[in-house]
Structures are given as C-alpha cells and as structure tokens.
C-alpha positions as CSV (number, residue, x, y, z in Angstrom):
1,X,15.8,-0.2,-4.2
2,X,18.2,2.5,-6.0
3,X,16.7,6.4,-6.2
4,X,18.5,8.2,-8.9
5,X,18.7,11.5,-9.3
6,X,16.5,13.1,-12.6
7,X,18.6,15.5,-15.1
8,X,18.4,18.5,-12.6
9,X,19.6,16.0,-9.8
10,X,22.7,15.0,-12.1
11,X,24.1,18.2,-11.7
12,X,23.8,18.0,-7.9
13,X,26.1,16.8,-5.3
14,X,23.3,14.1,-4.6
15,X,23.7,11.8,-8.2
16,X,22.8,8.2,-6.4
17,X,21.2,7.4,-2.9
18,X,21.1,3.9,-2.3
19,X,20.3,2.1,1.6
20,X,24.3,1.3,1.5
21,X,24.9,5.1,1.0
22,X,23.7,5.6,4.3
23,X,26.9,6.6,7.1
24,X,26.8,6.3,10.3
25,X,27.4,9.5,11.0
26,X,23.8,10.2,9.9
27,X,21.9,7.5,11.9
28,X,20.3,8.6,14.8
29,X,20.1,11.9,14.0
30,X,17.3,14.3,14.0
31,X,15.2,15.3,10.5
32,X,15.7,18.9,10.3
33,X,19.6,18.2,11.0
34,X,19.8,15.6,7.8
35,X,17.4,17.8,6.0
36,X,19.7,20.6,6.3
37,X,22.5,18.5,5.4
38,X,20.9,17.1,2.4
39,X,20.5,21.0,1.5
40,X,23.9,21.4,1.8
41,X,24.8,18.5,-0.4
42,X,25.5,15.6,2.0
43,X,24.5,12.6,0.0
44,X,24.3,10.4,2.8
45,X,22.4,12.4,5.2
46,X,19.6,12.1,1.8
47,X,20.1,8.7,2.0
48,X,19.0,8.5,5.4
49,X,16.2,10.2,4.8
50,X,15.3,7.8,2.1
51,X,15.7,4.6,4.1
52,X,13.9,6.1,7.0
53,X,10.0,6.9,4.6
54,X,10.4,4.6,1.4
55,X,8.6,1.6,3.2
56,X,5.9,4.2,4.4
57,X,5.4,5.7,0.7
58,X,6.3,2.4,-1.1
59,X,3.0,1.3,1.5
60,X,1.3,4.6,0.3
61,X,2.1,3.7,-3.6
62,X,0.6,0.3,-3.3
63,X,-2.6,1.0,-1.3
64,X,-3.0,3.3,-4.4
65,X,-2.0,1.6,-7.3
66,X,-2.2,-2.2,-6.5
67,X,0.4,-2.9,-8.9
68,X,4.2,-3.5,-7.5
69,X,5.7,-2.1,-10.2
70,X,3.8,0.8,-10.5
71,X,4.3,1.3,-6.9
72,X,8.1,0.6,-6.8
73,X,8.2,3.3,-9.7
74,X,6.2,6.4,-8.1
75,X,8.2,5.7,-5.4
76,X,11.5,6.2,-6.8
77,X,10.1,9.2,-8.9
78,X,8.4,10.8,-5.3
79,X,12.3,10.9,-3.8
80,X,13.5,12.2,-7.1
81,X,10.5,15.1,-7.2
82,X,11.3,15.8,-3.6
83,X,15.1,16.0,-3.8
84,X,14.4,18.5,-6.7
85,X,12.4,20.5,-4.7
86,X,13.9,20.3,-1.6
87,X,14.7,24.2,-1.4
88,X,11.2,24.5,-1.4
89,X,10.3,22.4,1.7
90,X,9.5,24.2,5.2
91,X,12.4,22.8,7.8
92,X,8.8,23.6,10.1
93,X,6.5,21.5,7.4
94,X,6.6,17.6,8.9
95,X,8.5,16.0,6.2
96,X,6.1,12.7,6.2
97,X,3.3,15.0,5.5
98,X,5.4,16.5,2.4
99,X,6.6,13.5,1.3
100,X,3.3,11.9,1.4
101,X,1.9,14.5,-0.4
102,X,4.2,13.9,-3.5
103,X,3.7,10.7,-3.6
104,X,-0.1,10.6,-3.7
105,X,0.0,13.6,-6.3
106,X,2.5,11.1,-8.2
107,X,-0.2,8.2,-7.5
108,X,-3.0,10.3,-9.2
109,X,-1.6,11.0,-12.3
110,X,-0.6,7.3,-12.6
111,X,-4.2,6.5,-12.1
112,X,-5.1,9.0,-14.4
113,X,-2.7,7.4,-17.2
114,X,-3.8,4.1,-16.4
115,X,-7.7,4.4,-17.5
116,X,-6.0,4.5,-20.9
117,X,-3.6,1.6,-20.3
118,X,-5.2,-1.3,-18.6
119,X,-2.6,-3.1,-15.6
120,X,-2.8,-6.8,-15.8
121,X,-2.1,-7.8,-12.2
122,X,0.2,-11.2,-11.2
123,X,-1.2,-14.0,-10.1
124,X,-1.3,-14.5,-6.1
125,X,2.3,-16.4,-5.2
126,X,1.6,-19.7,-3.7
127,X,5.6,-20.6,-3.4
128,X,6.7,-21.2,-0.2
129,X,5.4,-24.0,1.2
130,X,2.1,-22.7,3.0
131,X,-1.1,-23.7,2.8
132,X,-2.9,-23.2,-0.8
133,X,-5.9,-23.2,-0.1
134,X,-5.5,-20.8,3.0
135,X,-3.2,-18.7,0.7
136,X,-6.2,-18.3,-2.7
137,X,-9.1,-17.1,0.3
138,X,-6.6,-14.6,1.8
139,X,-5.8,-13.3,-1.1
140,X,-9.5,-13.4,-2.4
141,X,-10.3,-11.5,1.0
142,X,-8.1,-9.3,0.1
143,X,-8.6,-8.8,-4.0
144,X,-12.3,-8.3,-3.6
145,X,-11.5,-5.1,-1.2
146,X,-8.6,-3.8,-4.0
147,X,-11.4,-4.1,-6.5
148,X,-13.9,-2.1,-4.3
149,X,-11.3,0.7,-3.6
150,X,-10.7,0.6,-7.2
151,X,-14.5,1.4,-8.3
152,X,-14.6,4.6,-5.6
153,X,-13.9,7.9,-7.1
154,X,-10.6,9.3,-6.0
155,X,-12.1,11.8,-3.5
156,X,-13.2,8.7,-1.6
157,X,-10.3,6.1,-2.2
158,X,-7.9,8.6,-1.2
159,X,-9.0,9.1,2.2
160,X,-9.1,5.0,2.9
161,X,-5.8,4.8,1.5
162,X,-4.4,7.0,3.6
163,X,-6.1,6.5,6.7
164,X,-5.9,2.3,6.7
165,X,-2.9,1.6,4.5
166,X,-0.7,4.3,6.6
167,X,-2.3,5.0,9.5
168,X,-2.5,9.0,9.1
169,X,-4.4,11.3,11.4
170,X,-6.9,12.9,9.7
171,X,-5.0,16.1,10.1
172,X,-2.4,14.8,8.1
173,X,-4.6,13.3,5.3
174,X,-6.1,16.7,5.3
175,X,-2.9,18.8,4.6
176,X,-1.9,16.0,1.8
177,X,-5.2,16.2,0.0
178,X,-5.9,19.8,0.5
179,X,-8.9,19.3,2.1
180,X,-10.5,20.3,5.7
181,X,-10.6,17.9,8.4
182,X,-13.9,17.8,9.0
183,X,-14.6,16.7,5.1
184,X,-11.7,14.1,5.8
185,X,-14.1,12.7,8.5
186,X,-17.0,12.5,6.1
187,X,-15.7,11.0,3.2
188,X,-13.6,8.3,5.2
189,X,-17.0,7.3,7.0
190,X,-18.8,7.7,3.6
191,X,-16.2,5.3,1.4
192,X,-16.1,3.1,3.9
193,X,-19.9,2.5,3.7
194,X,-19.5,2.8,-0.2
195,X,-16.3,0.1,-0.3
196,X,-18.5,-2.7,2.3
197,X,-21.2,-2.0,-0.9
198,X,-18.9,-3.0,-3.4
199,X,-17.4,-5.6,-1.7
200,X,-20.7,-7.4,-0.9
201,X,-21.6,-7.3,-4.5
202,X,-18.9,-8.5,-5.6
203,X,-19.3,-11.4,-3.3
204,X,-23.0,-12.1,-4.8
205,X,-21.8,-11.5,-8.3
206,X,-19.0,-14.4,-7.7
207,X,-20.4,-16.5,-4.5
C-alpha cells in the first residue's frame, strides 16, 4: 500500500512513503522521536510511522465501511490528512488516538457520500481450497452482523466499531468521538442490544 502525499504534501520533503521507505535507523525507535523527525522532514521516520498504524486504521476503515476499497482509500487519505497536519498534533496527544480520530472523521463523510451512491459488495472468495460450505455460513455469520451495524445510526455503530474491530478503551473511543466516557459506556451496551435485534430479524426474514 503506497501513501502519497496531497498538493500541500508535494511541496514537502515527505513526497512518497511506501513500507520499503522504511530505514533501519528508524525501527525500534520511540514515537515522539520519529514524530519529531517526521516534523523535521525525515521521510523515513514517516514511513515508520505509517507501517507501524495502517493495519490498525485499514482495520478501523473496514469495520466502518465494509467495502475494501473504500477502506484501502480512507486509509491512504487519513495518512495524507495527518501528514498535512502534523504541526498541529500534540507530541503529548497519543498518536493512535489522533490518528484514529482522522480516520473515523474520514469514515463518516464516506458514509455520508455513500447514502447517495449505493456500494455493491464482492461476492465471499471461496478460492483456496477450503471448505465451501464452511466458508458461505462464516461469511453469512458474519454478513448478517455487517448488515446490522449498517442499519444503527452512526452514534451507535461508531462505538461497536471502535470498541470490537480495534479493541479501544473507552477512554480512547471517547477522545475520538468527542464524547464522554460514561455515554461511550451507554451507547456500546445500547447498540449492542440494538445490533443482536437486527441480526435476529434478519435471521427470521431469511431462515
């Protein structure tokens, strides 16, 4: 997966970060050190900082979106936003928490576009010599509780998304979505009773 820089990237020091852009130099050390470097212009320190959250927010992405694509694309742009507004990120700010943010802002207003441009999904992949049968009910398992997430209203998806497809603290899903911890709490407890709804209908609308 490539991350290139937008316009006001191009006339940065950091124009590409790619995993193979990564030096050694870089690995192993701490964030604030390769967040200071990436300040400073040192492309690779970026690009260690890249390969060490894109599964995290690709994982993000994709709990939102349910669409590769989409998700392999918000991705990119949430590194692109960030490196853009890196002079405006607190060195004391947990960087997963600011990155995360981003992405799920970037997540939102895909949503939003989407209501207006319908996604048709892929079929499930049955290559590679497992079980089909085993593969079409996982994947059913699994489809039914995409579509329930999909029917919640945003204030209650965003919480699940965040809480099982990433495994934040509710701390940390509060300071993304803006909101207090306790109400964190009370809407994961509350979409999860509102997602076992959905899912059982759709099981008696299709059984």
């Amino acid at each position: 997966m490539i991350y290139v820089g937008s316009e006001t990237a191009r006339a940065k020091p950091c124009i590409l970060v790619t995993e193979e852009a990564n030096g050694s130099v870089y690995r192993g050390q701490d964030e604030v050190s390769l967040l200071r470097a990436s300040l400073n212009g040192e492309t690779e320190a970026w690009g260690e900082i890249v390969a060490r959250y894109k599964d995290a927010v690709f994982g993000l992405c994709l709990g939102f979106l349910r669409n590769r694509a989409d998700a392999e694309d918000v991705t990119h742009d949430a590194f692109i936003r960030a490196y853009d507004n890196l002079r405006r990120y607190r060195l004391e700010k947990r960087f997963s928490t600011w990155i995360f943010t981003i992405a799920a802002n970037l997540c939102r207003n895909r949503l939003r576009y989407r209501r207006n441009h319908p996604v048709v999904e892929s079929p499930p992949n049955l290559a590679g010599g497992s079980d089909p049968a085993v593969i079409v009910e996982r994947d059913d398992r699994w489809q039914r509780i995409r579509e329930g997430l999909s029917r919640l209203p945003y204030s209650y998806r965003a919480p699940l998304v965040l809480r099982f497809y990433n495994d934040l603290s509710y701390r940390e899903i509060g300071e993304i979505l803006s909101i207090p911890e306790g109400t964190v709490k009370t809407r994961i407890h509350r979409g999860k009773a509102m997602l076992k709804r959905e899912v059982e209908r759709e099981v008696i609308d299709h059984g």
